[in-house]
C-alpha positions in Angstrom: 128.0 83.7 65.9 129.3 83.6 62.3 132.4 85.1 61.4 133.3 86.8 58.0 137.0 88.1 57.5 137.3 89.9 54.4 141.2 91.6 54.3 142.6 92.7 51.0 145.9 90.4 50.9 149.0 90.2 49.2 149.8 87.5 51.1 151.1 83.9 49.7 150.9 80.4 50.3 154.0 78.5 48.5 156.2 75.5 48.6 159.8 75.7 48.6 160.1 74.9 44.7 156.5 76.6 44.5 155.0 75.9 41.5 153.8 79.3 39.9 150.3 79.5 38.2 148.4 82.2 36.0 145.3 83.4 36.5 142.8 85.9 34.7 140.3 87.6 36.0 137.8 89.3 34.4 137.8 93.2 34.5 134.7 96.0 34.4 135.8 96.4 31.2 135.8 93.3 29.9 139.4 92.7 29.5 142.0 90.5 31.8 145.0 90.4 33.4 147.7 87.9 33.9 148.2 87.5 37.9 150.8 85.1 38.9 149.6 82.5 42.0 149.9 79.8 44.2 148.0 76.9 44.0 145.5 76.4 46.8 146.8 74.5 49.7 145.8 73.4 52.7 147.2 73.2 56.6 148.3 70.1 57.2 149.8 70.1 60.9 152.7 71.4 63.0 155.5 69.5 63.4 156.4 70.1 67.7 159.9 72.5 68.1 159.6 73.5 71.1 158.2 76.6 73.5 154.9 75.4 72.1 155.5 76.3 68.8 155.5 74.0 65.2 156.9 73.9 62.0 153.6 73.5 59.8 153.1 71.5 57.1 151.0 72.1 54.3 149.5 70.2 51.3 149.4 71.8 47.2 146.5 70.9 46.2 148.3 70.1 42.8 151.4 68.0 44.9 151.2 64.1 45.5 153.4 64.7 48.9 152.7 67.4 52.2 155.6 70.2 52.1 157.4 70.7 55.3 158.3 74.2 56.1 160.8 76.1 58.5 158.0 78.7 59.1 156.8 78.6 62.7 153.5 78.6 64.2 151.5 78.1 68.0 150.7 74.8 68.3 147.0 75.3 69.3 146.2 76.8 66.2 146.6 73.7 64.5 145.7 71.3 67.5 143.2 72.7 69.4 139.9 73.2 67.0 138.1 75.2 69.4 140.7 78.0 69.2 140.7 78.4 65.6 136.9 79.7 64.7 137.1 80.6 60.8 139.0 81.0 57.6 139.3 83.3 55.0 141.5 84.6 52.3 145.0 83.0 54.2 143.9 85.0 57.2 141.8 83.3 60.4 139.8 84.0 63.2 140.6 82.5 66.8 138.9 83.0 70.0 141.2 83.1 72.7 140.2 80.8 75.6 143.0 82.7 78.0 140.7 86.3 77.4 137.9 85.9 75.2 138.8 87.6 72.6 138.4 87.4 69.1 141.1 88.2 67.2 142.3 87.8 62.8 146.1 86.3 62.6 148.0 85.5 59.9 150.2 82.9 61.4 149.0 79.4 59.6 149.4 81.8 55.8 152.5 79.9 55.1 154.1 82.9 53.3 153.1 85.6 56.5 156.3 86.1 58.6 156.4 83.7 61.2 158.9 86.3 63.5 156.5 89.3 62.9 153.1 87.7 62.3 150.1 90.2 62.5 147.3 89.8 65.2 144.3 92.1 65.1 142.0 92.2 68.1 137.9 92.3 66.7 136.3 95.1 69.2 134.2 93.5 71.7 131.0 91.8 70.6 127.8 92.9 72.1 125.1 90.8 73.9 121.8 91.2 71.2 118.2 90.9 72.4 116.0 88.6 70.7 118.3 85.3 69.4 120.0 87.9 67.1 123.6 87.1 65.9 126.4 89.0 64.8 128.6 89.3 61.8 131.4 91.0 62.3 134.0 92.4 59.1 136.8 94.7 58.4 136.1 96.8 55.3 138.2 99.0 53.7 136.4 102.6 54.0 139.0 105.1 51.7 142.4 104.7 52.8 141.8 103.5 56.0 139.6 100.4 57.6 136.4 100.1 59.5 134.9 97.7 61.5 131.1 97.6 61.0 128.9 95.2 63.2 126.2 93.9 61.0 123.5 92.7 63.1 121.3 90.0 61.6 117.8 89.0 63.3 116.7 85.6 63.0 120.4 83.7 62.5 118.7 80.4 62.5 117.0 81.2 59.1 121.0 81.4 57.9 122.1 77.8 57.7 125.7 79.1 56.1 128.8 81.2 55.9 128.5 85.2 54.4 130.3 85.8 51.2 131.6 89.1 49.8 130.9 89.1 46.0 133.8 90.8 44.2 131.5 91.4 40.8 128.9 93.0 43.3 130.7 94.4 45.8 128.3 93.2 48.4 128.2 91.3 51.4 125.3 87.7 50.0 124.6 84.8 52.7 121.8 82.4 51.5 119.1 81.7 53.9 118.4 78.1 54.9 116.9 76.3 52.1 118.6 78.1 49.9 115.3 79.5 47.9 116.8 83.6 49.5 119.7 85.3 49.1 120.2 88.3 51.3 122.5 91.1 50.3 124.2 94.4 52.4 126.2 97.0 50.6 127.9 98.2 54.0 129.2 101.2 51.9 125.9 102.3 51.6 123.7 100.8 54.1 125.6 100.3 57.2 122.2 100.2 59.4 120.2 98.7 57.6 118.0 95.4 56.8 119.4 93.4 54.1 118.0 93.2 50.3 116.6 89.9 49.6 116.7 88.2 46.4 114.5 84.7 46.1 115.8 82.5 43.6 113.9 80.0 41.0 115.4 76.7 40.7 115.2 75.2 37.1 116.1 72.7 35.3 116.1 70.1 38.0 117.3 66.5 38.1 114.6 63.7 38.5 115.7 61.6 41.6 114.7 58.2 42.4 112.6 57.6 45.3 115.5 56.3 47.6 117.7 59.1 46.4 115.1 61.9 47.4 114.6 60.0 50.7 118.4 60.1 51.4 118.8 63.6 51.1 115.5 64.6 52.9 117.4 63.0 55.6 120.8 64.6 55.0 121.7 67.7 56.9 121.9 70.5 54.4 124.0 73.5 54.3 123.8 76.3 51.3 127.1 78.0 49.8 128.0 80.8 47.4 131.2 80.6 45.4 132.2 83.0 42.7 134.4 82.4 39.8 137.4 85.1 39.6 138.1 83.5 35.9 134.8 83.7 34.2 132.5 86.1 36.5 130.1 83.3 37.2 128.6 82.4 40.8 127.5 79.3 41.9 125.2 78.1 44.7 126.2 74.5 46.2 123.7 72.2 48.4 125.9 70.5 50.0 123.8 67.2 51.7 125.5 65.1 54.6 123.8 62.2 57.0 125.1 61.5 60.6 126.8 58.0 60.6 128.6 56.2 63.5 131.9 55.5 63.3 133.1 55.4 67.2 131.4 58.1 67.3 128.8 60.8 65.2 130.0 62.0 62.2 128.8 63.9 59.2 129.3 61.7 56.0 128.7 63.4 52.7 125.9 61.8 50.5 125.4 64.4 47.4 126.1 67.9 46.5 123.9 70.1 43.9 125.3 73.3 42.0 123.5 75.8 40.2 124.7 77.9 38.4 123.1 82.0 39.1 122.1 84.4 37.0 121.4 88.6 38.4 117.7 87.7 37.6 117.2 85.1 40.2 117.6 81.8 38.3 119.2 79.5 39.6 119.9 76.5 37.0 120.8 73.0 38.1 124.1 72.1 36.0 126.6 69.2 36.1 129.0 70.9 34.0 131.2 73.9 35.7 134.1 73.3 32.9 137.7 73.3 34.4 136.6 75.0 37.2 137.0 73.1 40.5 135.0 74.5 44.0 136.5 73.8 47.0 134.5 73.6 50.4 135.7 73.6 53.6 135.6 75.6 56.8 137.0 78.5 55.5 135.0 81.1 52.7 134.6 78.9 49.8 136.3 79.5 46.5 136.7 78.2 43.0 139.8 78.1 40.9 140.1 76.9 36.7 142.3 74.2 36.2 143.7 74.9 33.1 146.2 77.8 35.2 146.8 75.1 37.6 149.5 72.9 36.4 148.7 69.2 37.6 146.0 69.7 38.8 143.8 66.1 38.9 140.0 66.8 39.0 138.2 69.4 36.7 134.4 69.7 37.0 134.9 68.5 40.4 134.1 70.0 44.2 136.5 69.1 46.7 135.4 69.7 50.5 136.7 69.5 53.9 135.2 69.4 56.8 135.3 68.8 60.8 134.8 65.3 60.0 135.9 64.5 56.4 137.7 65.0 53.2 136.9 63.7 49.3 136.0 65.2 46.3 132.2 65.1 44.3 132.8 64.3 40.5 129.7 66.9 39.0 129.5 64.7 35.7 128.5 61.2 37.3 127.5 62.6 40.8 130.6 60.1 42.2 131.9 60.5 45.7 135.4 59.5 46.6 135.7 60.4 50.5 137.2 59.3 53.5 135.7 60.1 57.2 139.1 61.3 58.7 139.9 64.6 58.2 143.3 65.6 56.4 145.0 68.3 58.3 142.7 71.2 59.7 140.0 71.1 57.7 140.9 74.6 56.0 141.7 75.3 52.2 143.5 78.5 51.3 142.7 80.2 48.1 145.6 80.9 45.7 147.2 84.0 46.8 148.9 86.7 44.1 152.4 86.9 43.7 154.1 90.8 43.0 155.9 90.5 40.1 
């Protein structure tokens, strides 16, 4: 099953000084406006306070140390990955293992009350014929919010995680390979087959025999990221190989961005400015650096996963990563602040 959670938020995720950053994104009209943020962070771990709760910790990802916080949380949200299922937008998806069902919280948002915290049970999912899969989301419909089922046949030609473009106001998943993107408009066409698009990849890098050899072997997973700042999207290839360390693990050997255009192309590029991608097991995002005070690594994508952490330098194709994972293996996006 994959599991989109797109909720309009004014939720936040801060450290007690918090360090405040601007943002501008682009309007229909062409103009901006000046939101004030968080910087992105991530869920570090839960510090045990009793009646199974923790205090969690989280980590800016412009701070050198983790943050310790008074705020609350269940324990086996941080500790137990089979409960927590998904990520996005502060929010996430758990499957209880008490009753089965799938519910969004908002208890690891670091700025979501911790003595209120909101808990929305997903309706029941329904048994599909045929190896179909589900996606299930909550859009808003006028004033009020509708969950739509959007069933997908054939979920093994998806090798990723659904995206909801702002600048299209469309639901886009890539299909394995990357070569298709498929697009719903669930405003429109609640019940019916997607819109594909198939992209044509240009301007790409020559690789040397061993490097096309490692990545034929690499697992590959395909990911769209849009840029709030400058209206741009992005499609990652993101290329990790099984290694043994104790046990199987996923080790990250190369990632490839290219930048997309509403034509189709998709152009190879090792340049992305000051933007930074982040990857991890939540929706993926990208932020600009220069409204990020101290920030370290421009032109960079940092990722996350069940098995690692590090960051890809786009300009020299570098890798600095580490196979433990820090914290839970989730990045939150910056979240607005009302003034």
């Amino acid at each position: 099953m994959s599991l989109l959670l797109n909720q309009p938020s004014k939720l936040l995720c801060f450290r007690r000084k918090s360090v405040l950053v601007r943002s501008s994104p682009l309007l229909s009209n062409g103009l901006s406006s000046s939101l004030r943020q968080t910087p992105p962070c991530t869920i570090i771990d839960a510090v045990p306070c009793g009646e199974d709760l923790g205090k969690l910790v989280i980590y800016n990802a412009n701070a050198v140390h983790f943050t310790y916080l008074e705020k609350k949380v269940p324990l086996e949200l941080v500790d137990n990955p089979m409960v927590t299922i998904g990520s996005s937008h502060g929010w996430v998806a758990t499957l209880s293992q008490d009753d089965g069902i799938l519910r969004l919280q908002d208890d690891l948002n670091p700025a979501a009350s911790d003595t209120n915290p909101k808990r929305i049970p997903l309706p029941p999912l329904v048994t599909l014929p045929h190896c179909q899969t589900q996606i299930v989301t909550n859009v808003p419909a006028q004033r009020n919010s509708e969950w739509i089922n959007v069933r997908i046949a054939n979920p093994c030609f998806y090798s990723s995680r659904v995206m909801f473009s702002e600048k299209h106001d469309l639901f886009r998943i890539p299909g394995s390979g990357g070569h298709i993107i498929a697009s719903w408009d669930l405003h429109k066409d609640k019940h019916k087959n997607p819109k594909f698009q198939r992209l044509r990849f240009q301007n790409l890098p020559k690789l040397t025999k061993t490097k096309r050899e490692v990545m034929d072997s690499c697992y590959k997973s395909e990911h769209l990221v849009e840029s709030r700042t400058t209206g741009e999207t992005f499609l990652v290839k993101w290329y990790r190989k099984a290694v043994w360390r104790g046990m199987s693990k996923l080790s990250t050997k190369a990632l490839m961005v290219f930048r997309l255009d509403d034509e189709g192309n998709a152009v190879y590029t090792k340049d992305i400015g000051d933007l930074c991608i982040f990857l991890s097991k939540s929706e993926p995002f990208c932020v600009s650096l220069s409204s990020l005070p101290r920030m370290f690594f421009p032109n960079n994508v940092e990722y996350m996963d069940a098995d690692e952490d590090g960051y890809y330098d786009l300009e020299d194709s570098s890798i600095v990563g580490d196979l433990t994972r820090m914290g839970t293996g989730v990045y939150i996006p910056p979240q607005n602040i009302d003034n």
